[in-house]
C-alpha positions in Angstrom: 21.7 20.7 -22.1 21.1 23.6 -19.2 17.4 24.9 -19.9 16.2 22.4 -21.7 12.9 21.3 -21.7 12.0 17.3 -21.4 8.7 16.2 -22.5 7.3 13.1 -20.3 4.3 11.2 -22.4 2.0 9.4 -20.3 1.9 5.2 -21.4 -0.7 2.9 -21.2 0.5 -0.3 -19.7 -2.4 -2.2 -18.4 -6.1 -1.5 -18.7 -8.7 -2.9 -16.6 -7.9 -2.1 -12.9 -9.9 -0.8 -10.7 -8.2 2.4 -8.8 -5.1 1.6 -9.0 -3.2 3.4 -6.0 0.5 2.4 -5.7 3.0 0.2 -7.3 6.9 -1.6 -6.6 8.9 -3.0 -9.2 9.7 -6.5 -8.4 13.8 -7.2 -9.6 12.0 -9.3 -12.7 10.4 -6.2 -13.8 7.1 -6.9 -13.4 4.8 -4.6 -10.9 3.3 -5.5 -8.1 0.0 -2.8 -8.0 -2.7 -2.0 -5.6 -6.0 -1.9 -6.1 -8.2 0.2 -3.7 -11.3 -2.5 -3.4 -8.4 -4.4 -1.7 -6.5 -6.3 -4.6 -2.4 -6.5 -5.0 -1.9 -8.1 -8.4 1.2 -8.7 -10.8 1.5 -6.7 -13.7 4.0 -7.6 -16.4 5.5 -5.4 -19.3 2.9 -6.4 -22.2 0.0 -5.5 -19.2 -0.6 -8.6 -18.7 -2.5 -8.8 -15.3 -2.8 -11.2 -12.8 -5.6 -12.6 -10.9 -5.4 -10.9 -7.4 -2.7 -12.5 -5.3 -4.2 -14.7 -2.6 -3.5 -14.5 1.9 -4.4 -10.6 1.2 -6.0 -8.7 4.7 -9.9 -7.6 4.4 -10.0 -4.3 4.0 -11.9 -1.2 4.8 -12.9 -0.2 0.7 -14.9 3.3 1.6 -15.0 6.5 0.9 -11.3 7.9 0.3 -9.9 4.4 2.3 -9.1 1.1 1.1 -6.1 -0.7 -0.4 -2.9 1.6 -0.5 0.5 1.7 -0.8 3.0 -1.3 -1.3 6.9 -1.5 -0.9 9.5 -4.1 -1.1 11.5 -5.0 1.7 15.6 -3.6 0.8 16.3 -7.5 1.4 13.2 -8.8 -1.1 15.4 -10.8 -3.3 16.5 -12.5 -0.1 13.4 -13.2 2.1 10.7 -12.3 -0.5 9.2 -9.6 2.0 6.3 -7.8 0.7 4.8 -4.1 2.9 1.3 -2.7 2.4 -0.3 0.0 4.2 -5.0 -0.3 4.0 -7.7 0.8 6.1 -8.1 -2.1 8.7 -11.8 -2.8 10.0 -13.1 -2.1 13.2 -16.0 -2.1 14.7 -18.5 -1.0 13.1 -18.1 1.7 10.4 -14.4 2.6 12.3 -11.0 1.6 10.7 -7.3 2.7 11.1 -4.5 2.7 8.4 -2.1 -0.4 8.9 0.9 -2.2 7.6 1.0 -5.7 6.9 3.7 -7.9 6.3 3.7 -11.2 3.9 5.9 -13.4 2.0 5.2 -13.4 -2.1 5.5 -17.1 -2.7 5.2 -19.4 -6.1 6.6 -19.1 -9.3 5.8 -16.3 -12.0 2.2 -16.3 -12.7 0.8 -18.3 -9.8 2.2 -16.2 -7.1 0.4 -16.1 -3.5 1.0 -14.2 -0.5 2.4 -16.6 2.8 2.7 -15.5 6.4 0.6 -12.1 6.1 0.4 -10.4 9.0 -0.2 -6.6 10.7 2.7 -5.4 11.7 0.8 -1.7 12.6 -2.5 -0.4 13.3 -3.1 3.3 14.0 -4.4 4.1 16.9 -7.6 5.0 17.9 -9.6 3.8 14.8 -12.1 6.5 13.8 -15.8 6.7 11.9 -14.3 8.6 9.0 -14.3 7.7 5.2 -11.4 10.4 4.1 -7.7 11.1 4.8 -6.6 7.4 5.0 -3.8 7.9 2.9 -0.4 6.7 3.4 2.6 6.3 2.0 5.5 3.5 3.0 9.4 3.5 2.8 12.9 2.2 4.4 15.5 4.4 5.0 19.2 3.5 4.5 19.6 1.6 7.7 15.9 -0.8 6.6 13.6 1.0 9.2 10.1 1.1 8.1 8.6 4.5 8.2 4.8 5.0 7.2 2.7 8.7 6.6 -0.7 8.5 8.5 -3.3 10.9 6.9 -5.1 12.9 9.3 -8.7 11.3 8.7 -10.0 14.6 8.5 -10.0 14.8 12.4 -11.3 18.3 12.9 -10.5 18.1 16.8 -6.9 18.9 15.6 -5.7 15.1 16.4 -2.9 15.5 14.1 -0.9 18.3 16.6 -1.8 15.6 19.4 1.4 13.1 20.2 -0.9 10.6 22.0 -2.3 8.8 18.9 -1.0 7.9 15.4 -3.5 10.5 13.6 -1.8 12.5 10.9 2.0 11.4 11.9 4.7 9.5 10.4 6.2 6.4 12.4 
């Protein structure tokens, strides 16, 4: 009816994660979720929670960076193509949001990941522990497009076009 009100209620459905950031539906219904120490595991309806999937990336777990988004690719129930954006290590304390690419492989319950590898590193890495965040998704033609955070650049990096800081490619 026009005007009326809908009340969302929150629901539990798994407990035990650690900072859970982002999560894609696989077509079977279960989830695939991120955790931000650097941990994509398979949650199913009754919260059942998988051990974390092996052939994931190190990853870069401080401050406001570690494990982020996820996506499936349009064509996952073809090639089984899994996207994650994280906070790659450099050198030193420096890391750069990135995208990997891998293939989930195994059945239900004793899933892995195959043929993981970056597919995007922002550019420059940078000593900061905040503004990693990113989010990932295809358009209607399959491109990949992923939101940079601005790593709380105060030399204004973001309004810069030679670098990746703060942008979405």
């Amino acid at each position: 009816a026009s005007g009326a009100m809908t009340t969302l209620k929150p629901v539990i459905v798994a407990r035990g994660l650690v900072n859970p950031w982002a999560l894609a539906f696989l077509p079977d219904g279960r989830m695939l979720v991120t955790e931000k120490p650097g941990r994509l595991r398979i949650v199913d309806a009754q919260g059942r929670i998988s051990p974390p999937l092996a052939g994931m990336l190190p990853v870069a777990n401080v401050g406001q960076c570690g494990l982020l988004d996820v996506a499936l690719d349009p064509k996952f129930a073809e090639n089984r193509l899994v996207y994650w954006t994280f906070a790659e290590p450099g050198s030193g304390s420096a890391n750069s949001t990135a995208v990997a690419r891998g293939r989930l492989e195994g059945t239900a319950g004793n899933e892995r990941l195959a043929d993981v590898r970056v597919i995007f590193s922002q550019v420059p890495k940078v000593e900061s522990r905040q503004h990693c965040g990113s989010r990932i998704a295809f358009d209607r033609a399959g491109h990949l497009w992923v939101g940079l955070g601005d790593r709380f650049s105060r030399k204004d990096l973001a309004q810069v076009t030679d670098n990746h800081i703060g942008k979405v490619v």
